[in-house]
C-alpha positions in Angstrom: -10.4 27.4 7.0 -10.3 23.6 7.0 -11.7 21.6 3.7 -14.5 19.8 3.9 -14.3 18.0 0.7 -13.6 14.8 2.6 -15.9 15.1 5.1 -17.7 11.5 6.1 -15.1 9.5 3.5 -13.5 7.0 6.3 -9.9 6.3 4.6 -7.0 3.9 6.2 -3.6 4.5 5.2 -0.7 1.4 5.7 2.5 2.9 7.2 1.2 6.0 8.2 3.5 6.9 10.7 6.9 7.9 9.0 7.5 9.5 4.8 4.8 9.4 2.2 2.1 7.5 4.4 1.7 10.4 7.4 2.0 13.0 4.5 -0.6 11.3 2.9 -2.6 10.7 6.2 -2.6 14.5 7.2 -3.9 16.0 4.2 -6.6 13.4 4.5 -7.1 14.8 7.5 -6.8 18.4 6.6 -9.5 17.7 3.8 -12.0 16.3 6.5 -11.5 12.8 6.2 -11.8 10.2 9.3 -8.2 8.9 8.9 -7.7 5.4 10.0 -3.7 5.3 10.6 -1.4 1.7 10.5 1.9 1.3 12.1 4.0 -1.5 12.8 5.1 1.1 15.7 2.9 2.3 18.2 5.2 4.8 19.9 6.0 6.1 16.1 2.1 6.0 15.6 1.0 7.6 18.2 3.8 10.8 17.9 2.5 11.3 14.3 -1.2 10.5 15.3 -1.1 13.7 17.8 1.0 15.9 15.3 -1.7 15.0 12.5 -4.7 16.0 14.7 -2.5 18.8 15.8 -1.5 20.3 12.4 -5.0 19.7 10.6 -7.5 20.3 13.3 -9.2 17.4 13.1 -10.0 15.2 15.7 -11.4 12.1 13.8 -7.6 10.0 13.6 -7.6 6.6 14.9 -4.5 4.8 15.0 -4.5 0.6 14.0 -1.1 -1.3 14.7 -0.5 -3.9 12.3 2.9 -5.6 11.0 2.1 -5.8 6.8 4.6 -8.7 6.9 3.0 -11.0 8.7 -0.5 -12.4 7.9 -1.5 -13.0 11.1 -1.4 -9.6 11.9 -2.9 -8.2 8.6 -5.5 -10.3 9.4 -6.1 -9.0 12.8 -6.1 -5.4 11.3 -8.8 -6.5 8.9 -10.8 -7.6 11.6 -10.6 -4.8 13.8 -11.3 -2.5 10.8 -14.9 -4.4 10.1 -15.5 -4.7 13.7 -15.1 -0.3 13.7 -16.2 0.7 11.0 -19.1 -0.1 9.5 -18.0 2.1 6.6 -14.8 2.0 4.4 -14.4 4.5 1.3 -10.3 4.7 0.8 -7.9 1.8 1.2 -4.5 3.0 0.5 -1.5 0.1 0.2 1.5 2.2 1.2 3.6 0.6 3.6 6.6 -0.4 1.8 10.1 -2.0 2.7 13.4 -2.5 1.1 15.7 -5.3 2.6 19.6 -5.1 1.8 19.7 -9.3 2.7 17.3 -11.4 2.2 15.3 -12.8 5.4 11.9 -14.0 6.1 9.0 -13.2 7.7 7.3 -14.7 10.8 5.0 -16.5 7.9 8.8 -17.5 6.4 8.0 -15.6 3.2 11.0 -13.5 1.9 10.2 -9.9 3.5 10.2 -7.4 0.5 7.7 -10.0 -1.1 5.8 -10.3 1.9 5.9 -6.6 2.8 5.3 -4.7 -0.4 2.9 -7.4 -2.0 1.8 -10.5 -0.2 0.2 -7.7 2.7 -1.7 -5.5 0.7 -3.4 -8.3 -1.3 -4.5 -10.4 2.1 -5.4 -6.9 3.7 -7.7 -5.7 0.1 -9.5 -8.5 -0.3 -9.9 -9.2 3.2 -11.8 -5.6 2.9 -13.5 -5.9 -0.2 -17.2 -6.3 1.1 -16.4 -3.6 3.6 -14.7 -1.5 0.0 -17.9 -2.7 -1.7 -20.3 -2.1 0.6 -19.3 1.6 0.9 -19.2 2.0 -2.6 -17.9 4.7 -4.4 -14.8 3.5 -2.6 -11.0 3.7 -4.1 -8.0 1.4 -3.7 -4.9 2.8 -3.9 -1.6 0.6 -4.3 1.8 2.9 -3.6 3.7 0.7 -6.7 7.4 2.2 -8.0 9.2 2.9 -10.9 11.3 -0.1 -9.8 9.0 -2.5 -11.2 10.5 -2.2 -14.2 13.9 -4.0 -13.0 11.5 -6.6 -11.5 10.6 -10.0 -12.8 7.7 -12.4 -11.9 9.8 -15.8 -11.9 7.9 -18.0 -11.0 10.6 -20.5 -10.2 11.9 -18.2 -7.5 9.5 -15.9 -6.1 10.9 -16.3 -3.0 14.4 -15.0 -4.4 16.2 -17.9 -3.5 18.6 -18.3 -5.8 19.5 -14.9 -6.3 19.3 -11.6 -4.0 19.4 -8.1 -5.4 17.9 -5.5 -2.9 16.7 -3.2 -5.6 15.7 -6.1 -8.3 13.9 -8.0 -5.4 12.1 -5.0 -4.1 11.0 -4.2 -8.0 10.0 -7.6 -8.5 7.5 -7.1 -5.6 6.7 -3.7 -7.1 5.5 -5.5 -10.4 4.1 -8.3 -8.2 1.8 -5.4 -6.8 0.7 -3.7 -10.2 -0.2 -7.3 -11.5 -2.4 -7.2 -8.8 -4.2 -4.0 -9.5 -5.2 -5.1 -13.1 -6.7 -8.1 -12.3 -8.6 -6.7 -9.4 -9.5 -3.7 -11.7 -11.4 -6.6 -13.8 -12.8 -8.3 -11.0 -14.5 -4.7 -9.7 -16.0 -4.0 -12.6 -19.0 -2.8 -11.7 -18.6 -2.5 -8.3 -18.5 1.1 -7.9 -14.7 0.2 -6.3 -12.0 1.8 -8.7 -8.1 0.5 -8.0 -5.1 2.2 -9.0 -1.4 1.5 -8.6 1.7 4.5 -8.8 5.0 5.6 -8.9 4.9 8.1 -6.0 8.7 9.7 -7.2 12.1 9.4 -5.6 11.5 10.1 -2.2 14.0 11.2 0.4 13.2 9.8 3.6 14.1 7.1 6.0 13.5 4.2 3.7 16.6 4.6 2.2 18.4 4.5 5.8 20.7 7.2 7.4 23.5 6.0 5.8 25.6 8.1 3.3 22.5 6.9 0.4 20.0 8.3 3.0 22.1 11.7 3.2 23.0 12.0 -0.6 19.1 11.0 -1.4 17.6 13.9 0.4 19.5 16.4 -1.3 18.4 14.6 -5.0 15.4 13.3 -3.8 11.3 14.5 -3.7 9.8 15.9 -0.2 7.6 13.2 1.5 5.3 15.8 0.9 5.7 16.1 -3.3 5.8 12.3 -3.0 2.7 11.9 -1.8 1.2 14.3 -4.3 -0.3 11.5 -6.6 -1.4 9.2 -4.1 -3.4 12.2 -2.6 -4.7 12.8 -6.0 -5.8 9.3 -6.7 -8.1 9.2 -3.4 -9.3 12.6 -3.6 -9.6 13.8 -6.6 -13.1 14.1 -8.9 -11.1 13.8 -12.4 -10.5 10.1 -11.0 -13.7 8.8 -9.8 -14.7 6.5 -12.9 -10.8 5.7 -13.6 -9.7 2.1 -12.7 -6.8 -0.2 -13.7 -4.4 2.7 -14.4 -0.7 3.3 -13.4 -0.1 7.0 -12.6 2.9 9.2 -11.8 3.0 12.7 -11.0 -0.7 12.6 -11.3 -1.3 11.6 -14.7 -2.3 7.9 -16.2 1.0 6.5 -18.0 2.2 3.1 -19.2 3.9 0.4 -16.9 6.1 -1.6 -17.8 5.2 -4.0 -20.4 5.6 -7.4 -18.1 2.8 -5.6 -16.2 0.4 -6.3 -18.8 0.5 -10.2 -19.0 -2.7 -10.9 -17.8 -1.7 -14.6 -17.7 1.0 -14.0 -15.5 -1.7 -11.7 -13.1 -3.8 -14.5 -13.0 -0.9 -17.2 -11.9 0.0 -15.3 -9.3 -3.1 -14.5 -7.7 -3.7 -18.3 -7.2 -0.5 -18.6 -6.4 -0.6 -16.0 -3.9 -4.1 -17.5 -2.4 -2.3 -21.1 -2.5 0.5 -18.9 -0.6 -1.5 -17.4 1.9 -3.4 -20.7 2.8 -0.3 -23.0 3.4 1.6 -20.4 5.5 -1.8 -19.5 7.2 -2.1 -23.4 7.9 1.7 -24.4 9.4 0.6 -21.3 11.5 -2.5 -22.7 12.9 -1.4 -25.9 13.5 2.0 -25.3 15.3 
């Protein structure tokens, strides 16, 4: 018999299609949730939209195409979410990318930073009165163990000067925990928790089909142990109250400790905004 323990909680899931993200958006499902999917694909969407109705039962799974790169488009998401929905209880920030050279986005902002950060903070606090509103409501931010080989340089946020897949990618990680402690602060009160974590080593087509895709597979975590703590965060009870916490395998543990400058937080969210405005600007006007 299907759970009900989700029933009437409306939760969107950012690169729901493929890995950790569908896993994640079926068992929403399966728990009775009304699963708003995101894919940058709409033929990959749709295939895992009919296998997730299919394999849980549940009708209620709407599928939202968005490209978390560009801002345009994240904004159009947000939009279409509001205009839906008048309710909002689960935002999970999993879409993720790793590029092995750097290149831009349509916005020209270097893709791992605008993909695995600069996204999820338009597309949250474009939906924070929506988050609010709905209140209890959860934000959940698919982080990585690979912030810790990450730097905030403010100099070169754009990595620039230097280009190291893994470093950049971590740095965009940390970028993305930073985030989740000063909004923490800021929704105090709010009834709207936030929570970032480290989902595991995860074998699946992030890391290509290359011989690293192959060998990762056999080393790696299912999509579908990998998405254990992510479920956990927007389901579970023993979470409700908990905010401003970095989990892995399901349990609250320390990030690293350049996570924890909340002056460095706070420069980057104005940064960010500052970010957001210009690009959103040269867009407008050419």
């Amino acid at each position: 018999m299907a759970s009900t323990e989700m029933q009437g909680r409306v939760c969107l899931v950012t690169g729901a299609n493929n890995g950790i993200g569908k896993v994640t958006a079926l068992e929403l499902a399966r728990r009775g949730a009304h699963v708003i999917m995101v894919s940058r694909n709409r033929a990959k969407g749709e295939e895992a939209q009919a296998e997730i109705k299919r394999e849980s039962g549940n009708e209620q799974v709407d599928l939202l195409i968005a490209d978390m790169s560009s801002l345009a488009s994240v904004r159009q998401l947000a939009q279409e979410v509001k205009d839906r929905y008048p309710q909002l209880h689960v935002l999970i920030n999993n879409a993720g990318a790793m590029y092995n050279k750097r290149q831009e986005s349509v916005d020209g902002i270097e893709s791992s930073f605008a993909t695995n950060y600069v996204g999820p903070f338009l597309l949250t606090n474009l939906l924070l009165d929506l988050l609010k509103a709905s209140a209890p409501a959860r934000i959940v931010n698919v982080s990585s163990t690979a912030h810790k080989m990450g730097k905030i340089d403010f100099n070169d946020l754009q990595s620039e000067k230097s280009y190291r897949p893994m470093g950049v990618y971590g740095s965009a990680k940390l970028a993305l925990i930073l985030f989740t402690y000063q909004l923490a602060h800021r929704l105090e009160g709010t009834g709207v928790t936030v929570n970032a974590l480290h989902p595991g080593v995860v074998g699946t087509s992030f890391f290509g089909d290359g011989l690293l895709g192959k060998l990762g597979k056999l080393v790696m975590l299912s999509p579908e142990k990998g998405a254990q703590t992510t479920i956990y965060l927007a389901t579970s009870p023993d979470v409700a109250n908990v905010s401003g916490k970095y989990f892995d395998k399901s349990k609250a543990v320390p990030s690293s400790k350049a996570s924890y400058d909340e002056q460095a937080g706070l420069r980057l969210w104005q940064i960010t905004e500052q970010l957001i405005e210009q690009k959103s600007a040269q867009a407008a006007g050419a």
